[in-house]
C-alpha positions as CSV (number, residue, x, y, z in Angstrom):
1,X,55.5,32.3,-101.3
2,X,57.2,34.8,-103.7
3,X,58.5,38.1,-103.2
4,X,60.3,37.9,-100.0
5,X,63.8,37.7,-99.4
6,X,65.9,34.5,-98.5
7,X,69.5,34.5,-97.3
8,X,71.4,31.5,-95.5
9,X,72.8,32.4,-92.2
10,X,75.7,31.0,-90.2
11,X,76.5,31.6,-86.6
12,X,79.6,30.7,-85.0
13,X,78.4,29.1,-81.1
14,X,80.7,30.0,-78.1
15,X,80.7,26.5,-77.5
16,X,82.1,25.0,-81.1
17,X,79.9,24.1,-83.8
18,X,78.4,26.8,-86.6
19,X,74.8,26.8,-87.1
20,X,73.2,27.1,-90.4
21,X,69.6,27.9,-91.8
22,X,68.1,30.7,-93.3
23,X,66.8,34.5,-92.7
24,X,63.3,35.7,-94.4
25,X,62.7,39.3,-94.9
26,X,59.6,40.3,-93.2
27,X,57.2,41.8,-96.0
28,X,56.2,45.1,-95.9
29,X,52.8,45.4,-94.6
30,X,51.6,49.1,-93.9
31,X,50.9,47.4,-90.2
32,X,50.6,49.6,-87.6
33,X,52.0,47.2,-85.5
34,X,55.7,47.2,-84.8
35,X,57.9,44.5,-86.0
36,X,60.0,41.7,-84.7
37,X,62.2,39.1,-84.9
38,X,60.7,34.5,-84.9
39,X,63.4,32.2,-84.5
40,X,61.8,28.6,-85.9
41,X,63.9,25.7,-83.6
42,X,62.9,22.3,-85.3
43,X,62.5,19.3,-83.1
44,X,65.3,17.1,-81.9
45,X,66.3,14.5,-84.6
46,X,64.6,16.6,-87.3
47,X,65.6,19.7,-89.1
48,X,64.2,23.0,-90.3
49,X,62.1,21.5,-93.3
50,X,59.8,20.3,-90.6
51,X,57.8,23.8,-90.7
52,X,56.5,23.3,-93.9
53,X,55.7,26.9,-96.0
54,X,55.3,28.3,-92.3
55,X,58.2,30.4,-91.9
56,X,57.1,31.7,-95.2
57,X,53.5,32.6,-94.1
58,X,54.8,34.6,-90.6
59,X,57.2,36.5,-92.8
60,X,54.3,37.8,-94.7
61,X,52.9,38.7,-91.5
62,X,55.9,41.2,-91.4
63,X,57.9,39.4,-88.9
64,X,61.6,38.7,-89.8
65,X,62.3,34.8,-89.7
66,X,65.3,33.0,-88.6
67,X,65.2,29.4,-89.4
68,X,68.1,27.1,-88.1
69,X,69.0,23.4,-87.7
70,X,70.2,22.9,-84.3
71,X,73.8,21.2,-83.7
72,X,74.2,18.2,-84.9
73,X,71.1,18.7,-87.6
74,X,70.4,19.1,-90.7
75,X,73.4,21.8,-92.3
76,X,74.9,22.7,-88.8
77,X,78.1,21.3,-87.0
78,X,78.0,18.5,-85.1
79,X,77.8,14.8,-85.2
80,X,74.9,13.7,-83.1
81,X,71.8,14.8,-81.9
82,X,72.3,16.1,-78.3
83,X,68.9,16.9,-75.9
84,X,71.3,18.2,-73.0
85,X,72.9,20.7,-75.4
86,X,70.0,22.2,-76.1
87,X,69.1,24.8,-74.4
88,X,72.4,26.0,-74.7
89,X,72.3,25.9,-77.9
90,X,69.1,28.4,-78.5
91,X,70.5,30.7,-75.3
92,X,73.5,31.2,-77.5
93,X,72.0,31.8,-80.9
94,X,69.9,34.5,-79.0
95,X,72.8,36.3,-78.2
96,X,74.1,36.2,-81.4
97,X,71.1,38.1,-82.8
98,X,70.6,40.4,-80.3
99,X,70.3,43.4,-82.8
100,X,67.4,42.0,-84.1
101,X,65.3,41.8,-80.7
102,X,62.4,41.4,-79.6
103,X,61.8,37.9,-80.4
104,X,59.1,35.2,-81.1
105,X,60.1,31.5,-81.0
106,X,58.9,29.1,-82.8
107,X,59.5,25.5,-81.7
108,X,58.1,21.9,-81.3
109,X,58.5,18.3,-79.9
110,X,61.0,17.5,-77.1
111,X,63.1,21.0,-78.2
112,X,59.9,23.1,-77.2
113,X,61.7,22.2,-73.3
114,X,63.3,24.9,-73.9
115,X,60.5,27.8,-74.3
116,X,60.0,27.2,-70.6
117,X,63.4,28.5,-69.4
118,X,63.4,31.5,-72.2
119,X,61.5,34.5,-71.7
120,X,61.6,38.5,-70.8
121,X,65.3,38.0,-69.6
122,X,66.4,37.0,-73.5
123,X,63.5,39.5,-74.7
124,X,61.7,36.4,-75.9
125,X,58.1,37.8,-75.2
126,X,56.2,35.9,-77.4
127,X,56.6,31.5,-77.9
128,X,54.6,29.4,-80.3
129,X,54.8,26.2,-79.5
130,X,53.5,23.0,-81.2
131,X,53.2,19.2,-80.2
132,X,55.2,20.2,-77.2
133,X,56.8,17.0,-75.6
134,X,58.6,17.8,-71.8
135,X,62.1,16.4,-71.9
136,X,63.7,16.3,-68.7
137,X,67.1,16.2,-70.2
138,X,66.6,19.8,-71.9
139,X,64.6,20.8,-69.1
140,X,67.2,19.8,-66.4
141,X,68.3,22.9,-63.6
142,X,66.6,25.2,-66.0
143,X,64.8,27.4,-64.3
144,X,61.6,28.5,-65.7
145,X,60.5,32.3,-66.9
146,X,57.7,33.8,-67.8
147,X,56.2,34.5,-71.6
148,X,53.7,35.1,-73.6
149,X,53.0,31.3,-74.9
150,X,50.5,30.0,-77.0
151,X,50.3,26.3,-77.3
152,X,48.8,24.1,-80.1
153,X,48.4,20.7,-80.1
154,X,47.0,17.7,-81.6
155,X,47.5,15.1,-78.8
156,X,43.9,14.7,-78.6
157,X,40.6,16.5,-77.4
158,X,41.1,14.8,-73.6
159,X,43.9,17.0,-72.5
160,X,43.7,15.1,-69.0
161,X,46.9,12.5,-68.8
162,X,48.3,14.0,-72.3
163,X,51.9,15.3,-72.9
164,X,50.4,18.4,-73.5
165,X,49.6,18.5,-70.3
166,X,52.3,17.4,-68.4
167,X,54.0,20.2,-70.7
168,X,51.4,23.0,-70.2
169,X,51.3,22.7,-66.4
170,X,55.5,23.0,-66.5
171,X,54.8,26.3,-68.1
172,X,54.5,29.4,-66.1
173,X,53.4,32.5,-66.9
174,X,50.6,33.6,-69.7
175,X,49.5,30.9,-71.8
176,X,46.8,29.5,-74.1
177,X,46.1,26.4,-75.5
178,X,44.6,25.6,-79.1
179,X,43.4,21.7,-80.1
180,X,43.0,20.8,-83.4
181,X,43.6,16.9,-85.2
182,X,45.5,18.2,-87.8
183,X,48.4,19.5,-85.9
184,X,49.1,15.7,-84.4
185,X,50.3,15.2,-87.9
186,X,53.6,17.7,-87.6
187,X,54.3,21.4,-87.5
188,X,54.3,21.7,-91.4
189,X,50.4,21.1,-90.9
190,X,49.8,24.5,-89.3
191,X,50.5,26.0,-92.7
192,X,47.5,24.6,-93.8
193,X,44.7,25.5,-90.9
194,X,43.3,29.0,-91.7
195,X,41.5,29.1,-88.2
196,X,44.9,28.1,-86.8
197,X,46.7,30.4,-88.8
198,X,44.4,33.4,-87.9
199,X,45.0,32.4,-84.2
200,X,48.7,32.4,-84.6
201,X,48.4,35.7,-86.5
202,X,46.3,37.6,-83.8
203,X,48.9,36.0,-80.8
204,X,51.7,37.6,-82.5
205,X,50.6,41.2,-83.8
206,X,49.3,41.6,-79.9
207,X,52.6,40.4,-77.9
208,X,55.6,40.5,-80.5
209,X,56.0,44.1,-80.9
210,X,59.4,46.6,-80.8
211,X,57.0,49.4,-79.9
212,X,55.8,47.9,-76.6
């Protein structure tokens, strides 16, 4: 994608480590809509390259994108991957962007735990989250809260018995659900599903919006 604006990004954690990633400048769209802020949270024991081009495509939605590797990933502090840090983790980078609320997440695998327990409270209204895996450890004394969540998945057209299951019933709140192959291969592959896209498109221009 060209013409939209890239800047790393560091924030300090109460807790210790620095987080690193990137920021992407929403484009300017003419939208109607208002605008918001996605926060893309890679999978534990991966790092932020594991979107793919996208970041990219949601910021020429007109979205702002943060992208980050968690602690212990990729550019950030920390020595080793931790599940029981985090939802910590994402509760604190949250409140060290709270001038650029309302917010979408983005996240996947085991780390997608933590969309459960993040909501209205954090002004999370709106969560897109793929190949969700429910990980006890991130998901223990957590309590859950409510949000706009759209699920996509490619853990097979029998949802009966599937993680996706298991993780969709944790879930409460409004939520959808969207099947397709592809997606079993990784979150980079949603970049490349036009139907998907247009999906994930419509879910955010309805419930990601600083105007509502």
């Amino acid at each position: 994608m060209t013409g939209l604006e890239q800047n790393a990004i560091e924030i300090p954690l109460a807790s210790g480590p620095i987080v690193r990633g990137l920021t992407i400048a929403g484009a300017a769209t003419g939208s109607a809509y208002g605008q918001g802020t996605i926060l893309f949270i890679h999978d534990i024991g991966s790092d932020l390259d594991e979107f793919g081009s996208l970041p990219e495509i949601v910021a020429v939605l007109g979205f702002d994108v943060v992208i980050l590797d968690l602690p212990g990933h990729g550019l950030s502090d920390g020595d080793e991957p931790d599940p029981g840090g985090c939802m910590a983790a994402v509760t604190e980078v949250l409140e060290g962007l709270t001038d650029r609320d309302p917010f979408g997440l983005v996240s996947s695998g085991r780390s997608a735990t933590v969309g459960a327990s993040l909501g209205r409270p954090q002004q999370v209204l709106t969560q897109l989250l793929i190949n969700p895996v429910l990980d006890e450890i991130v998901a223990a004394g957590a309590p859950r809260t409510h949000s706009a969540r759209l699920v996509l998945h490619g853990d097979g057209p029998e949802f009966v018995g599937t993680e996706t299951q298991r993780f969709f019933s944790h879930l409460i709140g409004e939520k959808m659900l969207i099947f397709d192959a592809s997606i079993a291969g990784g979150p980079h592959e949603v970049a490349n599903l036009s139907t998907v896209q247009t999906h994930v498109e419509l879910f955010f221009k309805r419930y990601l919006n600083r105007q509502s």
